[in-house]
N, C-alpha and C positions, 0 to 999 in steps of 0.2 A: 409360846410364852405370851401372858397376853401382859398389854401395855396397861400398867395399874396408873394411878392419878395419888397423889400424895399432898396430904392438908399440910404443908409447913405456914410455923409462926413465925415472922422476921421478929427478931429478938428487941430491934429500937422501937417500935412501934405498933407489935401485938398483933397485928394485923393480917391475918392470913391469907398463903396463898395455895392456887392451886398449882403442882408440877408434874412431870412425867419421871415415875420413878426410875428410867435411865438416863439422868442427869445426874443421879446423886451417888452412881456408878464410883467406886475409889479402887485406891491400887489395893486396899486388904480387900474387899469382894472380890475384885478379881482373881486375889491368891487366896481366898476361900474355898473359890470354885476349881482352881487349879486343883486344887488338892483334896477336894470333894472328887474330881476325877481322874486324880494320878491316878490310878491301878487301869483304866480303860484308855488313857493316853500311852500307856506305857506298851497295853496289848496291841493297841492298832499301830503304833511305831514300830515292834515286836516282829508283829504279823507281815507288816509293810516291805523290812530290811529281808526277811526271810523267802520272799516271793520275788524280790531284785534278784537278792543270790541265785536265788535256783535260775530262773531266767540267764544270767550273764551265765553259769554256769552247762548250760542247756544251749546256749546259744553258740555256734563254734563262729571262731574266728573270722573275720574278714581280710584278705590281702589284696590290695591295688596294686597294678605296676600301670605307671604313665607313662605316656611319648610326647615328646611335642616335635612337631613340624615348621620349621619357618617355610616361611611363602617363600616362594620362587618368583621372579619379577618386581614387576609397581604391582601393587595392590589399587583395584578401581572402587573409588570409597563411593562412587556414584552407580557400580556395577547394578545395584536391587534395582534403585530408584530407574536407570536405563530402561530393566527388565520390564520393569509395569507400565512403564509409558512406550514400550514397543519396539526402542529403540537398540539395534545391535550390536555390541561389541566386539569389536576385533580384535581384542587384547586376549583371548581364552589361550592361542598358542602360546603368546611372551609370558602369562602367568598363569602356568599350567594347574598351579596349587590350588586353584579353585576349583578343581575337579576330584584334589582328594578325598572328599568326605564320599564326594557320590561315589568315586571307584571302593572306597572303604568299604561302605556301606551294599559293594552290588553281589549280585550272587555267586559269580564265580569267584570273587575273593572270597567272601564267606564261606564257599564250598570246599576252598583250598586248604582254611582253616581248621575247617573241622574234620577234614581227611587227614591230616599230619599226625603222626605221633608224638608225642610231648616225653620228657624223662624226669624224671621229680619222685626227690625222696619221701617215703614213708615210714616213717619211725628208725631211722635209719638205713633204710633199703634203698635201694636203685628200681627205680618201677617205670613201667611204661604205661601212660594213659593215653587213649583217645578220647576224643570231647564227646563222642557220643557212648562212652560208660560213666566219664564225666559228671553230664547232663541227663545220662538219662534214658536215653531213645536211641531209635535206629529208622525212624520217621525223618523224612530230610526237613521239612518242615517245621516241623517242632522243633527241631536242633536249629534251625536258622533262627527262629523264635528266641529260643532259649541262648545263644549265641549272642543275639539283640540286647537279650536283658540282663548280659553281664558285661558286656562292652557300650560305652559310652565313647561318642565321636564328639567334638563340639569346637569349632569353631569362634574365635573373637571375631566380632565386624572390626574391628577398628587398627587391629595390627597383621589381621590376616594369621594370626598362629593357628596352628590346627593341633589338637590334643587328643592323645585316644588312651583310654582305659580301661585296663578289664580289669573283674574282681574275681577272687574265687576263693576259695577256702584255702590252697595250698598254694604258700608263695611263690615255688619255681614253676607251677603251671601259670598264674597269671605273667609273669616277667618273660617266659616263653611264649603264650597265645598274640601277648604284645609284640614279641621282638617278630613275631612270623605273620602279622598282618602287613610292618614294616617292610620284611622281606617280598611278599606279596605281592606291595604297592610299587614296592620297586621292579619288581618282573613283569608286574603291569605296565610301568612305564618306557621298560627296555622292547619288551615284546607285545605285548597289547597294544599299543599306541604306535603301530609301523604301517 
């Protein structure tokens, strides 16, 4: 659109000036133009709702189930800062919780998880899944991958809570793959840790 220049006469004084014809913009030009393109605001609004739909519709569900973990012991709000200046901590036994994310995170928990069989309904049925028809594969690797990218570990620095989550499409699988990392971590700690 190009910018036009427009000769207006001030009315007390006759005197012309020169201005930029988008100052003299009002609310009826604007509802000129509205309605000069109702029928194409209405298609691209049209078009726009119709492509959500299908989307959300196309898109299946997502279910989380979360854990949270309190720390065990004093939390060492100085443990990082310790770590990169070199210096060792002796508190890893009194608060052992600082090792869950890594023991969460290590391959024989993850191996544990995805060997288990899970039980969750489909469409009203009683089914047994494994993560690796789940997911997908029968590659241990890509199932540990893929295992990664639907479980979230994360930690607060500050109160030491430890939180884990999985997602999946069917809600008694994730509420399951949770309760059995939990399980896991704890056979980790009864028997792994002797």
């Amino acid at each position: 659109m190009k910018n036009r220049l427009l000769l207006k006469k001030d009315k007390e004084t006759g005197a012309g000036q020169l201005r930029n014809s988008h100052d003299d913009v009002t609310i009826a030009d604007l509802t000129r133009i509205v309605r000069a393109n109702l029928k194409l605001i209405a298609v691209v609004t049209t078009v726009a709702m119709i492509i959500t739909a299908v989307f959300m519709f196309a898109t299946p569900n997502r279910f989380t189930s979360r854990a949270s973990l309190l720390p065990s012991g004093q939390t060492d709000r100085m443990a990082s800062l310790k770590m990169l200046a070199g210096i060792s901590s002796n508190k890893s036994d009194e608060n052992s919780s600082e090792l869950f994310p890594i023991i969460l995170r290590s391959n024989s928990v993850r191996d544990s998880v995805l060997e288990s069989e899970y039980f969750i309904s489909i469409e009203g049925k009683q089914s047994q899944v494994s993560l690796s028809e789940y997911l997908g594969s029968d590659n241990r690797d890509l199932l540990r991958e893929r295992l990664s990218s639907i479980t979230t570990i994360d930690t607060d620095a500050n109160s030491g809570l430890i939180e884990i989550s999985v997602e999946t499409i069917h809600p008694e699988l994730s509420q399951a793959v949770t309760a059995n990392y939990l399980v896991q971590l704890d056979q980790y700690n009864i028997n792994g840790r002797q």
